[in-house]
MIRO-81894 format. One record per residue (C-alpha): residue in three letters; x, y, z. Coordinates in steps of 0.1 Angstrom, whole numbers, plus 2048, in hexadecimal, padded with zeros to 3 digits. Layout:
BEGIN
ALAXYZ/...
END
This chain:
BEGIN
UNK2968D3CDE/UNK2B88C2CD9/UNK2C58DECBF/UNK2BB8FBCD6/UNK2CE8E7CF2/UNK2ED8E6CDE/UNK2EB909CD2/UNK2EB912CF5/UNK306903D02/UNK31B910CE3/UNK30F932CEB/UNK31592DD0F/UNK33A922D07/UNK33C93ECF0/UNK335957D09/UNK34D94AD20/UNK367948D04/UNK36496ECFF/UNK367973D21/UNK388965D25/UNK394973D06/UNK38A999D0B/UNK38599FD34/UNK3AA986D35/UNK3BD9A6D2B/UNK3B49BCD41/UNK3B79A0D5D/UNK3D899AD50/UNK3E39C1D55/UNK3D59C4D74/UNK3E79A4D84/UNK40C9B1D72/UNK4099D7D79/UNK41E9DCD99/UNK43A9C5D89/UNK43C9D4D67/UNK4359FCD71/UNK44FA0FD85/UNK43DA32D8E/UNK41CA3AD92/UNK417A47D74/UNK420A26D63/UNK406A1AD79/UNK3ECA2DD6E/UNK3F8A2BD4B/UNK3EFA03D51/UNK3CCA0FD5E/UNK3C1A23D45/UNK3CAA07D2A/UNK3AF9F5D3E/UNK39AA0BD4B/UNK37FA12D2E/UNK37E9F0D23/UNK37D9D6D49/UNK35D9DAD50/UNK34B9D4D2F/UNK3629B3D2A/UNK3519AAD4B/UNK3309ADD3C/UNK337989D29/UNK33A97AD4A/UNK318989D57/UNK30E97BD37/UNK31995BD38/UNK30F957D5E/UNK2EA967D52/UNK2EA94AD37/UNK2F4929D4C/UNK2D9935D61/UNK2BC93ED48/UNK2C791CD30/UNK2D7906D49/UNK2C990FD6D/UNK2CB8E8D78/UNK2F28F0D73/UNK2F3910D7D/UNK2E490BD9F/UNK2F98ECD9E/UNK314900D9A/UNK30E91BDB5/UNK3058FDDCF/UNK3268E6DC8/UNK33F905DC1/UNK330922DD8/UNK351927DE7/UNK368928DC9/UNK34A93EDB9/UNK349955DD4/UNK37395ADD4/UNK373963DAE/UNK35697DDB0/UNK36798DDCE/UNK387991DBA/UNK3759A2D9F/UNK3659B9DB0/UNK3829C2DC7/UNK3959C5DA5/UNK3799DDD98/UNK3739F4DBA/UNK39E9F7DB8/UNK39FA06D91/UNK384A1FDA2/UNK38FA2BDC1/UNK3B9A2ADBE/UNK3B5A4BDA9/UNK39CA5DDC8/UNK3B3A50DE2/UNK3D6A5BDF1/UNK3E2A38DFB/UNK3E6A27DD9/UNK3F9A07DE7/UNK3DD9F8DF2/UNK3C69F8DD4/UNK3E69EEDBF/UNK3E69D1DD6/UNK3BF9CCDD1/UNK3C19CDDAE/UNK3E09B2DAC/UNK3CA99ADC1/UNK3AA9A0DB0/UNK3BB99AD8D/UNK3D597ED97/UNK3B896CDAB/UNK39D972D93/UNK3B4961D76/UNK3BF942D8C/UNK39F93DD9C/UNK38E938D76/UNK3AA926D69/UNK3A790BD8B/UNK37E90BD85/UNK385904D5F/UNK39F8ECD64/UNK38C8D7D7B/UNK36B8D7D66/UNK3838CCD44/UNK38E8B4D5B/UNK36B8A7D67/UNK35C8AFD8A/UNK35E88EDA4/UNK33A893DA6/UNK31D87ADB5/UNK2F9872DC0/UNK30288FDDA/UNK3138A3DC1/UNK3398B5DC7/UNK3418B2DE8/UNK3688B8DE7/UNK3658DBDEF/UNK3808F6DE8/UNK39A8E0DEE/UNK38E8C3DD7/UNK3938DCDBC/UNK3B78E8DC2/UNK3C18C6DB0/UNK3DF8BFD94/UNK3C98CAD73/UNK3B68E7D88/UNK3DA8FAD94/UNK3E78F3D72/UNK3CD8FFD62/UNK3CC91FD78/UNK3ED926D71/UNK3F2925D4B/UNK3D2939D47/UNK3E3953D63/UNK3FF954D4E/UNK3E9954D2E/UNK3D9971D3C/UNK3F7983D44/UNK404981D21/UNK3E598DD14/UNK3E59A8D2A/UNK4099B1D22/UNK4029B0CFD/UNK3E29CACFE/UNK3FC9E5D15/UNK4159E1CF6/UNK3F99EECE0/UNK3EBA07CF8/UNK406A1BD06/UNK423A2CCF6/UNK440A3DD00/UNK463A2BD12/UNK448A15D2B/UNK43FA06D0E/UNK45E9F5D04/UNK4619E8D24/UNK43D9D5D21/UNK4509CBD01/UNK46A9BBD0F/UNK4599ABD2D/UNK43F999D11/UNK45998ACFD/UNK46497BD1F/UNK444973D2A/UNK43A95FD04/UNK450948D10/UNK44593FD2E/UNK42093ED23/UNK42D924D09/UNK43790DD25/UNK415911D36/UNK408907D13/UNK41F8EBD0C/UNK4168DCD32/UNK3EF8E2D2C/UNK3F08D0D0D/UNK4088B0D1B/UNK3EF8B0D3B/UNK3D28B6D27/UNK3B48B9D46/UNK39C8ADD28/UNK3B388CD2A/UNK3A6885D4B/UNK37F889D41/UNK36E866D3A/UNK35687BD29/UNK374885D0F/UNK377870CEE/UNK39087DCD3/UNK383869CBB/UNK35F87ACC0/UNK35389ACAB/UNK3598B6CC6/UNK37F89BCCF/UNK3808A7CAF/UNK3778C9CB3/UNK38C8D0CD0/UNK3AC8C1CC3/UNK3A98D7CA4/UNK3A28FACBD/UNK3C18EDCD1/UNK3D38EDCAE/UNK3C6910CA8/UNK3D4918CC6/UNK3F790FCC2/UNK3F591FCA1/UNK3E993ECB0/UNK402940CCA/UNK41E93ECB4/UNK41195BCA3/UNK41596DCBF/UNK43496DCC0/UNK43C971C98/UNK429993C9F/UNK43F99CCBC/UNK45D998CAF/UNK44F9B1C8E/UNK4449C5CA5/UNK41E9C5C9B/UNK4139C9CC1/UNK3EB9CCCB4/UNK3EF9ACC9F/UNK40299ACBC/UNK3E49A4CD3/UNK3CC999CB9/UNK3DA976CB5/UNK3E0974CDB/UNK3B8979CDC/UNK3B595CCC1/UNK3C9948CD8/UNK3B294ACFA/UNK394945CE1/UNK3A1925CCF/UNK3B491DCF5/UNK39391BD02/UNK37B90ECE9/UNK38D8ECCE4/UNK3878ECD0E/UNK3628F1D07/UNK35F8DDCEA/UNK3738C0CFE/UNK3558C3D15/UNK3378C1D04/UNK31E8BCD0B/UNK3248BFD30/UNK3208DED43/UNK32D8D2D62/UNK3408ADD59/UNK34388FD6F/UNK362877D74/UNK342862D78/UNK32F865D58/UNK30F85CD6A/UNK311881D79/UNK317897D5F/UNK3018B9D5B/UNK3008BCD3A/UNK2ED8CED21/UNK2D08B7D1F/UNK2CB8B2D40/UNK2CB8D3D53/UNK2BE8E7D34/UNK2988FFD39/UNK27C8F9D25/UNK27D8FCCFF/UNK26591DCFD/UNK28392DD18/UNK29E921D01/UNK28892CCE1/UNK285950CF5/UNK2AA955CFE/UNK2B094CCDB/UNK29D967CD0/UNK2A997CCE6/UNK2D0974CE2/UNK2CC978CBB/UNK2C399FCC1/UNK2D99A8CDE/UNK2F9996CDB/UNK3029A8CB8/UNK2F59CACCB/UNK30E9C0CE8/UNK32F9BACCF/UNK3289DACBF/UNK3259EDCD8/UNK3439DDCE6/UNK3599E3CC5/UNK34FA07CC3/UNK35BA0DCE4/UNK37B9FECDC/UNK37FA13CB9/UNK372A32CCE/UNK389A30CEB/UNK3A5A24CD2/UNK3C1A3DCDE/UNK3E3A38CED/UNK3EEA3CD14/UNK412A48D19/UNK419A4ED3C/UNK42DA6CD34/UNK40DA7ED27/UNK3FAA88D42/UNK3DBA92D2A/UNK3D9A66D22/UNK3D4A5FD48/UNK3ADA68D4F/UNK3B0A4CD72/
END
């Protein structure tokens, strides 16, 4: 029972892991369009980078969310009791985020969904980074469970945290347009991501000093995943660097490549700082972890099954998309802007 229980919850933070890493570029563009683009057809140069590829990220959220619920449904409906509100703000911003990249090409008044889709994407990306940030931090939870609210949430770590990944996002984002679109936008996106490299390595340098794992009673550096998390957080920092070593060559796919690395390892040593909790507690007493919100082995034995047929199914689908839809967008060329 214990092995299927860890697997689980290193599945679980794998799937959110990808998430981050693949839906955290097109969140990125969406929330940086109207600042970097200055016509419309720069605009829908942006969108089209995106367009083929947004919703499918999302799938690794369904997935993840489908997961807490079949493997952990203590926590999950944990979860959806104690955070309702915060839940309920992030799913609104996606799918006001989504219904914009649809209907701004079958509408006159663009403005608005340009608006949309900045607020879905900027509130989206702080909104995770806040949840995150709190739940590395540990939850003040109880024998009545978290009863801050929305407020209790907007705390030191939580804002940090929702910040640098904003920003993390935004540099992601920026690095997938430089390897998408061509033509003279495109040395524009250049030159805004060598300015924004910088300040996504102050976001890093204050996660890493104000650590929200620091905070956790649950954390122990000295333990195996203490370990484990300071050597992702290592990764990281190597990773990042990388990014910019490909920038200044030039190698815009390699620099989005290792900006990918960087979310992954970025957000591993997070989960890894965690385990085994799901939700933790600043009161150890309280945490949801693994073990104790988990279903029944034959469930766990099932989804097992199951996730060993369709999750290789899902990433190759998802990488032929990606080879298939492989071209570039250059504003200039009306035949590259199908939105």
């Amino acid at each position: 029972m214990e092995g299927f229980q860890i697997l689980w919850y290193c599945l679980w933070a794998v799937l959110w892991t990808v998430y981050f890493a693949l839906d955290g570029f097109d969140l990125g563009a969406g929330a940086l369009m109207n600042f970097i683009s200055s016509s419309d057809r720069e605009k829908r140069a942006v969108i089209n980078s995106v367009g083929p590829f947004w919703d499918g990220n999302e799938v690794w959220l369904i997935t993840a969310g489908g997961a807490t619920f079949a493997a952990f449904p203590s926590a999950y409906a944990d979860m959806f009791s104690w955070l309702y509100v915060p839940l309920f703000l992030l799913l609104t911003a996606l799918i006001i985020r989504g219904v914009s990249f649809e209907l701004r090409g079958k509408t006159e008044n663009k403005k608005i969904w340009d608006i949309f889709i900045f607020a879905g994407s900027f509130l989206a990306s702080f909104l995770l980074g806040t949840a995150f940030g709190n739940i590395w931090a540990g939850l003040p939870l109880s024998s009545q469970g978290y009863t801050a609210g929305l407020a209790g949430l907007l705390n030191f770590h939580g804002i940090l945290t929702g910040i640098c990944l904003t920003v993390f996002f935004c540099m992601h984002g920026l690095l997938w347009l430089l390897h998408k679109i061509d033509g003279s936008f495109k040395e524009r996106i250049a030159a805004v991501s060598r300015r924004f490299w910088y300040a996504a390595f102050l976001c890093l340098a204050l996660f890493l000093i104000f650590l929200p794992l620091s905070k956790n009673p649950n954390f122990d550096r000295s333990s195996v995943n203490g370990l484990l998390s300071t050597i992702f957080y290592a990764l990281s920092i190597i990773s990042f660097i990388a990014v910019k070593k490909a920038l200044d060559k030039g190698r815009t796919f390699a620099s989005f490549m290792f900006s990918f690395s960087f979310i992954v390892f970025w957000s591993a040593g997070g989960f890894a700082g965690q385990y085994p909790n799901i939700l933790p507690s600043l009161d150890p007493a309280f945490n949801v972890s693994a073990f104790n919100s988990s279903s029944s082995l034959y469930t766990l034995k099932i989804m097992s099954a199951v996730a060993l047929v369709f999750v290789p199914v899902v990433i190759g689908y998802q990488i032929w998309v990606y080879r298939l839809l492989n071209h570039k967008v250059n504003p200039q060329d009306e035949s590259t802007l199908h939105y």
